[in-house]
C-alpha positions in Angstrom: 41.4 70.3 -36.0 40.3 73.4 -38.4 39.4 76.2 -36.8 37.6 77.7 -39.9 36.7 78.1 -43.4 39.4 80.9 -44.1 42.5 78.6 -43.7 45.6 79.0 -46.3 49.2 77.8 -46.3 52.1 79.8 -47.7 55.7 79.6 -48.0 57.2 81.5 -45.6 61.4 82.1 -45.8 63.3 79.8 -47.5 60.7 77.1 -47.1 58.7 75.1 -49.4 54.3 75.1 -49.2 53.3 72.1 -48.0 53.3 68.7 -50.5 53.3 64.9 -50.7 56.9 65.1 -50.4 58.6 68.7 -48.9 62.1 69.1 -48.7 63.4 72.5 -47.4 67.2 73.7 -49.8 68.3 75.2 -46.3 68.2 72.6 -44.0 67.5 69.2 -45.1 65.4 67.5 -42.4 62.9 64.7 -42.1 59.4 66.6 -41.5 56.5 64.4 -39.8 52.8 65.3 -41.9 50.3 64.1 -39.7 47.0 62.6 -41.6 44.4 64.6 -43.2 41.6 64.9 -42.3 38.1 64.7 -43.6 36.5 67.9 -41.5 32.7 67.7 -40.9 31.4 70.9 -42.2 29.4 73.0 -39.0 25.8 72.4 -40.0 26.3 68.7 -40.2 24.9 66.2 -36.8 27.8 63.8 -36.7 27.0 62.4 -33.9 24.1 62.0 -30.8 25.2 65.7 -29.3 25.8 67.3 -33.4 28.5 69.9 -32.8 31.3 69.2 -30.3 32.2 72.8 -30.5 29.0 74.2 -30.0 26.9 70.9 -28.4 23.0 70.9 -29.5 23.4 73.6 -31.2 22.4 74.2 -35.3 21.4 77.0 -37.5 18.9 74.6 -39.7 16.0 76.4 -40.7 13.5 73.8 -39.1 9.5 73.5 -38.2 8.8 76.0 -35.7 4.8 75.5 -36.2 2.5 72.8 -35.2 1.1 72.7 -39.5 5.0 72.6 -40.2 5.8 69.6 -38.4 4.8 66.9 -41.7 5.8 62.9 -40.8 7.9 62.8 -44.0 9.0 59.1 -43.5 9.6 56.7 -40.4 10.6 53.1 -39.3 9.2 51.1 -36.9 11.0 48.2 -34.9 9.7 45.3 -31.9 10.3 46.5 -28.8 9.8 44.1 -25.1 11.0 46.3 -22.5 10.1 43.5 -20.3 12.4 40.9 -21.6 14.7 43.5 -22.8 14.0 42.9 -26.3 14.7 45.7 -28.5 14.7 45.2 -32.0 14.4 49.1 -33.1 15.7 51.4 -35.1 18.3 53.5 -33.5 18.8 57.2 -33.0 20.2 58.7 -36.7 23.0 61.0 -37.6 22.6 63.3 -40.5 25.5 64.4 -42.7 24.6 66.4 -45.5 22.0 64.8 -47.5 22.0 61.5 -45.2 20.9 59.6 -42.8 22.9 57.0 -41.0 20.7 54.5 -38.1 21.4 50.9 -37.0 18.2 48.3 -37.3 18.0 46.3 -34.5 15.4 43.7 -36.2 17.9 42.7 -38.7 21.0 44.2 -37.3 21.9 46.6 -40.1 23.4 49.8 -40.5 21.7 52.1 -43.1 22.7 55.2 -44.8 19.2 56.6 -46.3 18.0 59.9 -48.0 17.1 62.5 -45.4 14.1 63.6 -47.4 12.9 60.2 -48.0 14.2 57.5 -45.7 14.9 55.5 -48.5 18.2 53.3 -48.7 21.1 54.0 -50.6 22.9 51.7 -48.5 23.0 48.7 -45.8 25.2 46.7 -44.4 25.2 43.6 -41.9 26.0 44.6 -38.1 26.0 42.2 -35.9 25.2 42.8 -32.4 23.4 41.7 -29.7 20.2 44.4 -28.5 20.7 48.0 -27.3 18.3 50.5 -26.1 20.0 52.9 -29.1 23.1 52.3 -31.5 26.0 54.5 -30.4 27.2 55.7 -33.5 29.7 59.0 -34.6 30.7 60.5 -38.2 34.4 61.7 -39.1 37.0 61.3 -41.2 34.6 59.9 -44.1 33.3 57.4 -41.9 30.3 56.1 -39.7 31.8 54.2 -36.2 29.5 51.8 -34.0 29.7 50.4 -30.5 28.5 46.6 -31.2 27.3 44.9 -28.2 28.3 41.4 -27.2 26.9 38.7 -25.4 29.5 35.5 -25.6 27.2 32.4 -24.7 30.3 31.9 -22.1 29.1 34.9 -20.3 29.9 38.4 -19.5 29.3 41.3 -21.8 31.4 43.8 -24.2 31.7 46.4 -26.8 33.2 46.3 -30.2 34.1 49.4 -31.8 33.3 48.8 -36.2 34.0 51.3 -38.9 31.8 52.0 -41.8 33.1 53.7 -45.2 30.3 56.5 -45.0 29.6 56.6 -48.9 29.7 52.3 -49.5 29.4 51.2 -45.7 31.7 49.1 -46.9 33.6 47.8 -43.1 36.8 49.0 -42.5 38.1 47.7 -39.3 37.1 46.6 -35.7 38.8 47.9 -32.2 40.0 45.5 -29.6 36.6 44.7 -27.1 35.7 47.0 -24.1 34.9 45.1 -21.2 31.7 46.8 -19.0 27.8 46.0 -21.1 27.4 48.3 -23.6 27.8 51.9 -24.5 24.8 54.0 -23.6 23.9 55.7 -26.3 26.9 58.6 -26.7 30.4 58.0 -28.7 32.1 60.8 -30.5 34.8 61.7 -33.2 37.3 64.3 -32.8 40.3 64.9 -34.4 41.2 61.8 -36.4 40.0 60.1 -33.0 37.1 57.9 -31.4 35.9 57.8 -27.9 33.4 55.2 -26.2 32.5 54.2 -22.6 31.0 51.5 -21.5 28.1 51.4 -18.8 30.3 49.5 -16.2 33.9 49.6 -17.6 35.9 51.7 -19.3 36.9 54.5 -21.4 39.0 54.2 -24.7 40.6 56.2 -27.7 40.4 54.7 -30.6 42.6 56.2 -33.9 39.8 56.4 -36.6 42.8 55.9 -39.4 42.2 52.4 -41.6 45.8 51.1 -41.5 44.9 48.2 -43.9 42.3 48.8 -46.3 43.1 45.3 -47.6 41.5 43.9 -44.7 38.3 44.2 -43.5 38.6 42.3 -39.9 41.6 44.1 -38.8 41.9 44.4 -35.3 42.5 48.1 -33.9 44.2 48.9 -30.7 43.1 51.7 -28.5 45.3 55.0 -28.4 44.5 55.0 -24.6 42.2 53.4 -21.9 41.2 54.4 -18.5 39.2 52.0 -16.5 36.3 53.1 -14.3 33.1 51.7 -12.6 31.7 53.1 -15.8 30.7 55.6 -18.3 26.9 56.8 -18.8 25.8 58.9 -21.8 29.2 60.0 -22.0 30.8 62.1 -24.6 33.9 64.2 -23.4 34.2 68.0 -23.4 37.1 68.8 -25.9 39.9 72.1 -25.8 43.1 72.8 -27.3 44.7 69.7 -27.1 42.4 68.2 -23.8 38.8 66.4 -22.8 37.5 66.0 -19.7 35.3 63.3 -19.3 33.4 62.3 -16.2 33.2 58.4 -14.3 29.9 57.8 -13.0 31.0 57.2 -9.6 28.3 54.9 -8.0 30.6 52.7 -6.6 32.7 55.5 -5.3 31.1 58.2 -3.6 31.0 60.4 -6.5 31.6 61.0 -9.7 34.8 61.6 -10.9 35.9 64.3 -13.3 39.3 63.8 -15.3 41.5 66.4 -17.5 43.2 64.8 -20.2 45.5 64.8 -23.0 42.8 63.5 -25.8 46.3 62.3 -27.9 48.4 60.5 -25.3 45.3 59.6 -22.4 47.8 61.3 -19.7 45.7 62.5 -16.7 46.8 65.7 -16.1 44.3 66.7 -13.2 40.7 65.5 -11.3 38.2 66.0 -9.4 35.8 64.1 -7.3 32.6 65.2 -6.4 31.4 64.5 -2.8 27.9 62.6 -3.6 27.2 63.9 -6.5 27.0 61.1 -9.4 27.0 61.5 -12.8 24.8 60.0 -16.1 25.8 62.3 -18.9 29.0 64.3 -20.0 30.6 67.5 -19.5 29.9 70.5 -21.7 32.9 73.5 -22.6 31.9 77.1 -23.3 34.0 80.1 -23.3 36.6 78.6 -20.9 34.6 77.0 -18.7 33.9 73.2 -18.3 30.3 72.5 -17.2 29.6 69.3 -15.0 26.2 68.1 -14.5 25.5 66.0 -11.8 23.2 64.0 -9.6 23.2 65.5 -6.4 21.9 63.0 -3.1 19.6 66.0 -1.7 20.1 64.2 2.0 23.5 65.2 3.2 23.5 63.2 5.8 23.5 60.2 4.5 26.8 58.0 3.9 28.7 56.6 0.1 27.9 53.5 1.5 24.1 54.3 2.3 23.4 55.4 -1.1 25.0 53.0 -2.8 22.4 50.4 -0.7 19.7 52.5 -2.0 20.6 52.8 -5.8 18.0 54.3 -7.7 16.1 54.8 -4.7 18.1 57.9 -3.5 16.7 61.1 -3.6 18.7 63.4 -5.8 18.3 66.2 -7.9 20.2 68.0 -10.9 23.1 69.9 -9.8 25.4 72.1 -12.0 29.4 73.0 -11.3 31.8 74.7 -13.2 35.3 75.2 -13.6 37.8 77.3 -15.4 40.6 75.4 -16.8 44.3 76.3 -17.1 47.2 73.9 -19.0 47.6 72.8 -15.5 43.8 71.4 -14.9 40.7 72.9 -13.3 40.8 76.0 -11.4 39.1 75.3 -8.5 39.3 79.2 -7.0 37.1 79.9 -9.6 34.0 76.9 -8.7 30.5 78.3 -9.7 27.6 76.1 -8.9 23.7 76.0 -9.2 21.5 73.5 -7.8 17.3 72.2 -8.8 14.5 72.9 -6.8 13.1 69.8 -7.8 13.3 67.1 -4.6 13.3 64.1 -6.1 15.1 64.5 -9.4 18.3 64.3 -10.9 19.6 63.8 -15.0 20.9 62.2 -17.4 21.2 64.6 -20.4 24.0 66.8 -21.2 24.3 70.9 -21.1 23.3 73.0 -24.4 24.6 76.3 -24.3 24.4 78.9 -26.4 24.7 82.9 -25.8 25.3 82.5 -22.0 22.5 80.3 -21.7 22.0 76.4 -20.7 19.6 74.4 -21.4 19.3 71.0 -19.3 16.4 68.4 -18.9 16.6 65.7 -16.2 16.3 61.8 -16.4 19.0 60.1 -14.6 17.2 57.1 -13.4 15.5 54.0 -15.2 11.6 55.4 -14.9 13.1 59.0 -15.3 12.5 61.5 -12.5 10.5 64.7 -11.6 13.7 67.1 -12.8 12.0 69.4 -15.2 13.4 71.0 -17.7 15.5 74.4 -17.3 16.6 77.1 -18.6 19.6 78.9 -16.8 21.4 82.2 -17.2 24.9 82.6 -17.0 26.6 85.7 -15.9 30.1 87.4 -17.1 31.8 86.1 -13.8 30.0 82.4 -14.5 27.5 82.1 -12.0 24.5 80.8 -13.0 20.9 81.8 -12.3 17.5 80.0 -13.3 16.2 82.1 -15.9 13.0 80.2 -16.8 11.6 76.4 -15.8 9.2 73.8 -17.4 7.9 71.9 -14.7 5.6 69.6 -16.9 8.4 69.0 -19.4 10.0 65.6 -18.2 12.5 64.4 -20.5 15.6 62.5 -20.7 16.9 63.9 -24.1 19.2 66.5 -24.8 18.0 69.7 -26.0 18.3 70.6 -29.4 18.4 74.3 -30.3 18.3 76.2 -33.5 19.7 79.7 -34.0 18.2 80.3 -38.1 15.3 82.8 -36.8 17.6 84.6 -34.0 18.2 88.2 -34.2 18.6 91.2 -32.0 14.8 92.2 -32.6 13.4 89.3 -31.2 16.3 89.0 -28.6 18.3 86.3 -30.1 15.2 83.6 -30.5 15.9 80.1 -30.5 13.5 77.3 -31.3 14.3 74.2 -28.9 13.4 70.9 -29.6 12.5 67.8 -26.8 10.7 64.8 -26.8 9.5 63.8 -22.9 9.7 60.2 -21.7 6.4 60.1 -21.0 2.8 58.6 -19.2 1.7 54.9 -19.1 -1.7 54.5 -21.0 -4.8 55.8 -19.1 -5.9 52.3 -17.1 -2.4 50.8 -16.7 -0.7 49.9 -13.8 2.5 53.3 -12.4 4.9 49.9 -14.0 3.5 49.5 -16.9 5.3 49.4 -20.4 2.8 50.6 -22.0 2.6 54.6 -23.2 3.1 57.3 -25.0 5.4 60.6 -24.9 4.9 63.7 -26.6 7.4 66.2 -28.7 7.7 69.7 -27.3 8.7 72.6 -29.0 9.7 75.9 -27.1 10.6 79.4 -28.2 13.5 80.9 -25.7 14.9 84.7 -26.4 16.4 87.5 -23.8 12.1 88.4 -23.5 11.4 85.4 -21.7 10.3 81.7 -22.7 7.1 80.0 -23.8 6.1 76.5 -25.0 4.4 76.9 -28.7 3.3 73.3 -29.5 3.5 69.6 -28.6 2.9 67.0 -30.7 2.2 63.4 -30.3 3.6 61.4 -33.2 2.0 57.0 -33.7 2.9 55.0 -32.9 3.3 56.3 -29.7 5.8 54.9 -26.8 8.3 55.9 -23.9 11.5 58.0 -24.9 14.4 58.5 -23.7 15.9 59.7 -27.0 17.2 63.2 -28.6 16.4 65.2 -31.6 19.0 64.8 -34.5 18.3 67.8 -37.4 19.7 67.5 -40.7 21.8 70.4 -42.6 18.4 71.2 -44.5 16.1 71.4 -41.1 14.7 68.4 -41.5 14.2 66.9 -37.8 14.9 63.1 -36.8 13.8 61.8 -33.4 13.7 58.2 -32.3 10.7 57.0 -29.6 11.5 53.6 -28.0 10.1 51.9 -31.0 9.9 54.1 -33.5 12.3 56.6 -35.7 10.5 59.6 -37.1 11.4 62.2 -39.7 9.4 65.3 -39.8 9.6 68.3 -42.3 10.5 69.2 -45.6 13.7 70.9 -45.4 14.7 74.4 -46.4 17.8 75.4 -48.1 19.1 78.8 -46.8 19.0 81.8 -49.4 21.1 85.2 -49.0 18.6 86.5 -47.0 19.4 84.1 -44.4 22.6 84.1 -44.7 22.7 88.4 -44.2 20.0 88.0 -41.2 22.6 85.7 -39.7 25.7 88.1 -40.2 23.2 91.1 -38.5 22.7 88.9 -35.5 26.4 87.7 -35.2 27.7 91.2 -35.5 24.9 92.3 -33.4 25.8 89.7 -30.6 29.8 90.6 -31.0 29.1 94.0 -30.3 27.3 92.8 -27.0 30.8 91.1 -25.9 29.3 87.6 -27.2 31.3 86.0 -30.3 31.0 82.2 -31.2 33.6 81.0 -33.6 30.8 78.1 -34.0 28.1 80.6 -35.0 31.1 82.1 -37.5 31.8 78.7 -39.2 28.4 78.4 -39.7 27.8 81.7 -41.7 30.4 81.3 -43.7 29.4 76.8 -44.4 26.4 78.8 -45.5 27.9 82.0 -47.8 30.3 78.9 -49.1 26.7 77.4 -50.3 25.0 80.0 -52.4 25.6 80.2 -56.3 28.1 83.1 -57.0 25.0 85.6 -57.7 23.5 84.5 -54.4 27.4 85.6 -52.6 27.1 88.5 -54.5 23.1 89.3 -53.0 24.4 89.3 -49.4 25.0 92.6 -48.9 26.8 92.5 -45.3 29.4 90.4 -46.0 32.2 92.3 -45.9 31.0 93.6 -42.8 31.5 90.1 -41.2 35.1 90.2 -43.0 36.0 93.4 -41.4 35.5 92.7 -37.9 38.0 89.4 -38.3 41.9 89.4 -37.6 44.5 87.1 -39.4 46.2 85.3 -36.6 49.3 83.5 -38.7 51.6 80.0 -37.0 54.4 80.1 -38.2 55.7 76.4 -39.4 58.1 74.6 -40.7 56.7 74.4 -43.8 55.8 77.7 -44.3 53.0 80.0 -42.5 49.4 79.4 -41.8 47.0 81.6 -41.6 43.8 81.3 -40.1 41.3 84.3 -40.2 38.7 84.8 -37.3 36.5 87.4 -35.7 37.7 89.4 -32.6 36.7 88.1 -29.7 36.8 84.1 -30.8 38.5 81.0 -28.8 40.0 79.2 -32.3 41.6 75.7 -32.6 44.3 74.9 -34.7 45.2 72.6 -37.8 48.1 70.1 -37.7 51.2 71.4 -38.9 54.1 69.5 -40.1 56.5 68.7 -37.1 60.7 67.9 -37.2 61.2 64.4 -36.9 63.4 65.4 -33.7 60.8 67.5 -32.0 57.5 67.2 -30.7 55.3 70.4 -30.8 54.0 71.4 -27.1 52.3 74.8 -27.9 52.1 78.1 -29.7 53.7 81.6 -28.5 52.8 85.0 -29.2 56.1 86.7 -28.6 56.9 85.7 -24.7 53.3 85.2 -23.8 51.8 81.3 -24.5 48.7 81.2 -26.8 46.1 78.6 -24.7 43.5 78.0 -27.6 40.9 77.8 -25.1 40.9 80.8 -22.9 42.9 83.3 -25.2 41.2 85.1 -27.4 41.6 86.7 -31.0 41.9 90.7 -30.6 44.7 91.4 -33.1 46.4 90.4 -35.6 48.9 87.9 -34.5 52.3 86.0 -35.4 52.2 82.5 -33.3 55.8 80.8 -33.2 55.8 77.2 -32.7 57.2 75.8 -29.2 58.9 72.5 -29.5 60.4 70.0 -27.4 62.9 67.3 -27.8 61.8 64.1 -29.0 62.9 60.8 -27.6 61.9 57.6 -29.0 61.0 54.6 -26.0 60.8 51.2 -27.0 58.3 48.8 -25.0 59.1 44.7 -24.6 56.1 44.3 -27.5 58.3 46.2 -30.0 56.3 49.3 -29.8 57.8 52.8 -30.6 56.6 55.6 -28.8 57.7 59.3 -29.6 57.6 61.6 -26.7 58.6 64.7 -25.9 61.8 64.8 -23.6 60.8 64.8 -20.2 57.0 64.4 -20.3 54.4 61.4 -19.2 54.3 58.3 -21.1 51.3 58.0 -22.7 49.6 55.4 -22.9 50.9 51.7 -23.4 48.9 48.3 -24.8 49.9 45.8 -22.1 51.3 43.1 -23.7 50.5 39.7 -23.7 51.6 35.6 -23.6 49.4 32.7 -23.1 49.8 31.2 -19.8 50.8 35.0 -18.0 49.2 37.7 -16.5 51.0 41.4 -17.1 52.1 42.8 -14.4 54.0 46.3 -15.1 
C-alpha cells in the first residue's frame, strides 16, 4: 500500500523503470508485478471507520455551530424493530464528490451527489433486512455484505462488488456462514475483510478476474472460524491485522495477529472475561483492544454466559506493543471505566495521544459514557475528560481543519446518542428519539458546544460519515441525514495545517496520516493557490528520502522525520518471495521504525517453492514458512477431512 503522495520509481544500475513488460539486458529473469492499485486519497470515508491509518479521523472543514448544521437532503425508510423489519437506508460512505448507501425498502445500492442526495446511480441488491448495510470503497469499487435467509433455514452473508462509477456488479464471494455482518467490513490493500455475527472471518481478493461475468463466484484468500465477529474491522501494520473474536462462548475474547496476505496466525491472546463488540485500533506501535469487562470477578465463563446480556460489565481498554513475532505482552498497559454497569461496542479514535471511546455493547445500550483518555509516552492511559450524559453506540468522528498550537490542537468531535423512549412510553418501548452531539476537545480541556435533534427522530446506534468537502452524513434507525454545505479548503488552510503539523512534530508528535493529508490538499489548489502557501517548503524540509531498492530499479518514498510509513509493492523474482526490508544489518519493521534519516532499504528475499493441493491449486511460498491458507476442496457425497 502507498505510503504517500511523494512516491517515484527510477532506474537504478543496469535495470530498466518499471513497464508493462520489463526485461533487465543483465540478467534475464521472469519478474512478478503485483496489481495496481486504485489508492483512496486521505480525506476520502471509504468505509464505516474512514481512514484505516488514522481511524475516525478527517481534516474536512465541517459545521462546528448549531446555525451551521443546515439538513441539506435526507432519506427516510420503514422501520419495525419489533418484527425486525428494517427497510432503511443504510449508513453512507463518501468518496470524493459521492455518496454510496444501500436502501433497504427496495434493496438498492445508490451512488448520489454528496451536496444533493440525488442519484447518479442504482443498482438492484438483493438481500434480506439488516440493521445497516456493511459496505467498503477500494480499488475503484463499492463491496457489500448481502444477508441471506434460504426458506430451508439458517442464515449467511454474500460478499458483491460494485464498479464505483456504473455500479455495474462485478462479482460475488463464496457465502459466510454465522447471520449477518454487523455493520463494519473494510478494504485494504487490494483486499476485503468481513465477519459475521456468529461465524467467521474471511479475506476476500478485491481483483475482478472475469469482467465477462458478472455472477462469478470468488473464493476467500483466507478464513478463520469463530463464535463470531461484532462491529469488526481489523487493525492493519506492515504486512499484519489483528482482529478480535467476540468470545461469548469462550470465556473471553480472543485477539489474533495475522498475516493479512496469507491468514497465518502468527500469535494470540485471550482475555480472561473480557468480551469484545467492536475492533482493535493501531497507533504509533501499539494495538488498542477495547473490551467488555464482567465487573464481578467472581463469577464463572459458564455463569456469564447464563446471564448474557444480563452481566454487569463495563468498558475496558488494553494495549500491546507488537514485534514481527506478535504482541509484547511485557509491555501490557491497561485502563478501566468507572461506569458499573456499562460496557461498548464502538471502536478507539485516536489522534495526538488521545482516545476517544463511547460505549454501547448491549442491545438497549448501556450507561458507559463517553470518554476521553490521555495517553502517555510510556502508553499508559489516563481519563482526561468524561461525558456522563453522552450515551452512544457510534464511533467518534473527529476533525483536525481548525487545530493549531494556539488553541491546543482543537478538534471538533461528532456523535449521535442512542437515545430516550418518547415521554409516556413504557423503559421497552420502540418508540424515541436520539440527539447529535457535537464537542470541542484541545490540550485546555473539553466542552459540549451544541446538540441537535434532527425529524424524524428515532433510536441510533449509527456513526457519523463526513465527506472530503465537510459535508456530514449520519444514519438514525430510520432515517439518513446529510447536513451542511461543504467547504473547499483554500491556501490558508492548507498553511494553518502545515503550522500545526510542524508545530506538533516539534512536540515529538508526527502522523504520516496528518502528512498525506496536507499534501491531498496542496495537490488540490490551482497552481497560483500552491504558489499562496507560503510554508511549504518548510513541510518539505523537515522530510527524509528513504529509497528500496528493487529489482526494477529504486523507489523512493519521501516522509517527515519522525513517521511510521508503509510501503508500495515492488516487483518480485519469480524464484523468490520478498520477506522484508533492511537498512544495512538492521531490519526495517514499518510499524515501529521510524524515518530519522535518509535511508537505502535493500530488499530481503526468500526462496520460493511452489505446492500443489489435490484441487489443482498452486501456492507460492517462501521456503520454509506456514502454509497459508487452503480452500478445502470438495466432492458430492464426502466430507473433507485434512
Amino acid at each position: 500500500m502507498f505510503a504517500g503522495v511523494f512516491l517515484a520509481i527510477n532506474g537504478g544500475g543496469h535495470h530498466d523503470p518499471v513497464g508493462p513488460d520489463p526485461v533487465d539486458p543483465v540478467d534475464p529473469v521472469e519478474l512478478v508485478y503485483p496489481r495496481d492499485l486504485v489508492e483512496t486519497t486521505p480525506s476520502q470515508w471509504s468505509y464505516a471507520g474512514g481512514d484505516l491509518g488514522s481511524l475516525g479521523v478527517t481534516d474536512s472543514k465541517t459545521p462546528v455551530t448549531e446555525e451551521d448544521m443546515v439538513l441539506a437532503w435526507s432519506v427516510t425508510g420503514v422501520m419495525d424493530a419489533g418484527t425486525n423489519i428494517w427497510k432503511v437506508p443504510s449508513s453512507p460512505l463518501c468518496v470524493d464528490d459521492k455518496v454510496y448507501y444501500y436502501k433497504g425498502e427496495d434493496c438498492t445500492l445508490h451512488c448520489c451527489d454528496v451536496s444533493t442526495g440525488a442519484d447518479m446511480a442504482v443498482v438492484k441488491c438483493e438481500s434480506a433486512g439488516v440493521y445497516t448495510m456493511p459496505m467498503a470503497y477500494g480499488d475503484g469499487k463499492i463491496f457489500v455484505a448481502a444477508y441471506v435467509q434460504p426458506d430451508s433455514g439458517g442464515s449467511y452473508s454474500i460478499l458483491k462488488a460494485f464498479d464505483a462509477e456504473t455500479l455495474e456488479p462485478l462479482f460475488v464471494g463464496t457465502p459466510v456462514g454465522g447471520q449477518d455482518v454487523q455493520w463494519f467490513m473494510s478494504y485494504y490493500d487490494g483486499k476485503v475483510f468481513m465477519g459475521t455475527y456468529q461465524g467467521g472471518f474471511e479475506c476476500f481478493s478485491s481483483e475482478d478476474k472475469d469482467s465477462s461475468r458478472p455472477d462469478e463466484v470468488s473464493e476467500p484468500l483466507w478464513a478463520i472460524q469463530s463464535d463470531g465477529f461484532c462491529n469488526e474491522i481489523p487493525a492493519f501494520f506492515g504486512d499484519f491485522c489483528v482482529i478480535v473474536k467476540r468470545g461469548f462462548k469462550e470465556g473471553g475474547a480472543t485477539a489474533l495477529m495475522i498475516r493479512a496476505d496469507t491468514g497465518e496466525t502468527v500469535d494470540s491472546i485471550q482475555f480472561d472475561r473480557e468480551f469484545s463488540s467492536s475492533g482493535p485500533t493501531f497507533y504509533e506501535g501499539r494495538v488498542y483492544f477495547p473490551l467488555m469487562r464482567a465487573t464481578d470477578r467472581s463469577m464463572t465463563a459458564e455463569e456469564i454466559e447464563e446471564l448474557g446480556q444480563n452481566t454487569p460489565e463495563h468498558l475496558a481498554i488494553r494495549s500491546y506493543e507488537v514485534s514481527s513475532d506478535g504482541f509484547v505482552l511485557s509491555s501490557e498497559r491497561f485502563w478501566e471505566s468507572e461506569c458499573e454497569l456499562g460496557g461498548t461496542q464502538c471502536m478507539a479514535v485516536i489522534w495526538n495521544d488521545v482516545i476517544y471511546i463511547g460505549g454501547g455493547g448491549k442491545t438497549m445500550g448501556t450507561d458507559e459514557p463517553f470518554w476521553i483518555i490521555d495517553i502517555a509516552e510510556d502508553g499508559s492511559m489516563k481519563t482526561k475528560s468524561v461525558f456522563w450524559e453522552l450515551q452512544t453506540k457510534g464511533t467518534a468522528a473527529i476533525t483536525t481543519a481548525y487545530s493549531t498550537a494556539e488553541n491546543g490542537y482543537a478538534v471538533y468531535i461528532y456523535l449521535m446518542e442512542y437515545g430516550h423512549v418518547n415521554p409516556g412510553e413504557a423503559a421497552d418501548s420502540a418508540n424515541g428519539y436520539s440527539e447529535i452531539y457535537v464537542i470541542r476537545d484541545s490540550k485546555y480541556g473539553s466542552e459540549l458546544l451544541f446538540t441537535l435533534r434532527p425529524e424524524p427522530a428515532n433510536f441510533c446506534w449509527q456513526s457519523f460519515c463526513i465527506s472530503k468537502d465537510g459535508h456530514l452524513l449520519v444514519k438514525n434507525d430510520s432515517t439518513l441525514f446529510c447536513f451542511g454545505v461543504g467547504s473547499d479548503y483554500t491556501p490558508e488552510d492548507v498553511e494553518a495545517s502545515i503550522d500545526r503539523f510542524i508545530a506538533m512534530s516539534d512536540e515529538g508528535n508526527v502522523n504520516m496520516r496528518d502528512f498525506q493529508r496536507i499534501l491531498s490538499r496542496y495537490d488540490g489548489l490551482s497552481e497560483s493557490g500552491k504558489a499562496a502557501v507560503g510554508n511549504y517548503q518548510d513541510l518539505m524540509d523537515m522530510c527524509f528520502t528513504v529509497t528500496l531498492r528493487a529489482d526494477s530499479g529504486d523507489v523512493r518514498i519521501q516522509a517527515p522525520k519522525g513517521a511510521l510509513i508503509e510501503f508500495p509493492d515492488v516487483p518480485v523474482p519469480a524464484d523468490k518471495v520478498l520477506t522484508g526490508w533492511r537498512r544495512g544489518l538492521e531490519d526495517w519493521e514499518p510499524y515501529k521504525t521510524v524515518v530519522d534519516r535518509d535511508t537505502i532499504l535493500d530488499t530481503v528475499f526468500a526462496d520460493a517453492v511452489h505446492v500443489t493441493v489435490s484441487d489443482g491449486q498452486t501456492l507460492r511460498v517462501a521456503e520454509g514458512s506456514v502454509l497459508p491458507y487452503i480452500n478445502d476442496p470438495s466432492r458430492d457425497g464426502y466430507a473433507f477431512d485434512g
